[in-house]
C-alpha positions in Angstrom: 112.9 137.6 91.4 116.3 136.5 92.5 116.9 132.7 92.4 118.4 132.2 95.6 115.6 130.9 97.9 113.5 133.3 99.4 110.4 131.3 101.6 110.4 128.2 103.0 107.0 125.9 103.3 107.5 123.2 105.7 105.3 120.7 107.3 105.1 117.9 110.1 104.5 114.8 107.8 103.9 113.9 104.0 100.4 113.8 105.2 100.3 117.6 105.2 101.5 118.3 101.7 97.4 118.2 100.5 97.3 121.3 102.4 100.5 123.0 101.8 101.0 122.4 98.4 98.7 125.2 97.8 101.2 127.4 99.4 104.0 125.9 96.6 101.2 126.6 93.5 101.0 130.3 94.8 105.0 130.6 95.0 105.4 129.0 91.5 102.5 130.8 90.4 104.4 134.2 91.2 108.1 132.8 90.4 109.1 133.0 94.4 112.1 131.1 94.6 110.8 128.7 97.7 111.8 125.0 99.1 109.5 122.5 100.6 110.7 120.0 103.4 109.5 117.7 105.9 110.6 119.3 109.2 109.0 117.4 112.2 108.6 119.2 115.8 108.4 115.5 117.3 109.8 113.3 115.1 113.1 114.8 114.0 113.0 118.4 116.5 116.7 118.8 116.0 116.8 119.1 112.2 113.8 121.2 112.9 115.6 123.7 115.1 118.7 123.0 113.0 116.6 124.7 110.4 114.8 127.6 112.2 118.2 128.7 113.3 119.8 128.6 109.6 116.7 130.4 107.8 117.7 134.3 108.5 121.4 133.2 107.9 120.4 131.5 104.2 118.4 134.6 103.4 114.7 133.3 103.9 112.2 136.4 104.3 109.7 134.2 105.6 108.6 130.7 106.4 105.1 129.2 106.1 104.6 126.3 108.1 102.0 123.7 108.3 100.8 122.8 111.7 98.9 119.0 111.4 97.3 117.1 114.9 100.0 118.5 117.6 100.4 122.2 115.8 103.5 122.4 117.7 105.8 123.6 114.1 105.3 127.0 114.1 105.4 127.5 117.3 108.6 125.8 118.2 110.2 127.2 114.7 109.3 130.7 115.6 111.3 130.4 119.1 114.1 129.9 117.2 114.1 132.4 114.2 113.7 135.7 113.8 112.1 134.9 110.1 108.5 135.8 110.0 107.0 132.3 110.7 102.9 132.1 108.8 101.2 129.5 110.7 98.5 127.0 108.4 96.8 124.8 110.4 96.3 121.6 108.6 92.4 120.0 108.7 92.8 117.0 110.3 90.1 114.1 110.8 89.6 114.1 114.3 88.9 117.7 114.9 88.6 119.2 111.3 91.9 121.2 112.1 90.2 123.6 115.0 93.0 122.1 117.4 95.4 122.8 115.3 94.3 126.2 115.2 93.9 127.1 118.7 97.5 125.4 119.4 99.0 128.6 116.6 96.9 131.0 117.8 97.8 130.5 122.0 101.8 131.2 121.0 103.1 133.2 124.2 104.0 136.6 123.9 107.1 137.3 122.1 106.2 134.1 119.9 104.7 135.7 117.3 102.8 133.6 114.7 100.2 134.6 111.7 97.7 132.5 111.8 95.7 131.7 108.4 92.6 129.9 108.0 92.4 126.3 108.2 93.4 123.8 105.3 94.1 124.9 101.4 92.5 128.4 101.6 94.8 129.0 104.7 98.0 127.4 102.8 97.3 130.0 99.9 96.5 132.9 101.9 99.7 132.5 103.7 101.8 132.5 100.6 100.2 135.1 99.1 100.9 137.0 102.6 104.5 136.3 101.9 104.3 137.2 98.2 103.4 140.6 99.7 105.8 141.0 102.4 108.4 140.6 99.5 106.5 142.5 96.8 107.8 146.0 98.7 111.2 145.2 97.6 110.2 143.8 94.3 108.5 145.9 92.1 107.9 143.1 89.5 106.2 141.0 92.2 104.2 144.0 93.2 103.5 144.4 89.7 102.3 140.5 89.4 100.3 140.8 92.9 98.4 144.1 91.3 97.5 141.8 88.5 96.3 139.1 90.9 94.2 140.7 92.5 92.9 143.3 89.6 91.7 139.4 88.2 90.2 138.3 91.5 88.1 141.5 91.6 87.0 141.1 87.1 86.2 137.1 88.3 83.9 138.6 91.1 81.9 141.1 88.7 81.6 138.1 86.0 80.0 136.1 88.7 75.9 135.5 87.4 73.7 134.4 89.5 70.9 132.7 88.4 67.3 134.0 88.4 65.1 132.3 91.4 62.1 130.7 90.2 59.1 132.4 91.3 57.3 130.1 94.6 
């Protein structure tokens, strides 16, 4: 893979990086060049749209974006990009992260958004999505994904379950 940077993972808060750092362990996992930042919708909204608007222009493919309590990131990065934009909602105390799901999965039309499932699961699945949005121009990260997945399956049919004790 080239070294320039090619996804970007950001998130609302430092609070969110239990989450999205499973998005960052994919990327390293599969050497995606990638960046992590702190890119508040409400608490810093112009370095926010300062960013949506520079990702296309600094060669990001895609962005994966943690949405905490308000959910408003991907949203509000999506208006401004044309950069696919992978929304994670982030599990949050008071509602388990279902409100920050329904916030990415209302978007307008002609805001798209992909929605993952909520917390560390979702924060993978979105970078692998990204891993295989890239992989059709990479053929050694297609190559790595085929592997990936070829050791998912072999994990699944080594999988024993127990005998059940007679009642």
């Amino acid at each position: 893979m080239s070294a320039d940077i090619q996804v970007g993972v950001v998130m609302g808060s430092s609070s969110d990086w239990d989450t999205m750092q499973h998005a960052v362990q994919i990327f390293q996992q599969f050497g995606v060049a990638h960046e992590a930042r702190v890119v508040s919708a409400h608490r810093m909204p112009d370095d926010m749209f300062a960013y949506a608007e520079s990702a296309g222009p600094r060669g990001l493919r895609a962005i994966v974006a943690g949405a905490g309590g308000a959910a408003h990131l991907p949203g509000m990065l999506a208006s401004k990009t044309t950069v696919p934009v992978l929304g994670v909602p982030v599990q949050t105390k008071a509602l388990s992260g279902v409100d920050s799901l329904h916030s990415i999965v209302q978007m307008p039309k002609g805001v798209p958004v992909a929605t993952f499932a909520i917390g560390p699961a979702g924060a993978a699945n979105a970078a692998l999505f990204a891993v295989a949005m890239l992989a059709s121009d990479h053929p050694e990260l297609l190559q790595k994904l085929e592997a990936f997945r070829a050791a998912q399956t072999a994990a699944a049919r080594a999988m024993v379950v127990p005998p059940q004790e007679a009642p």
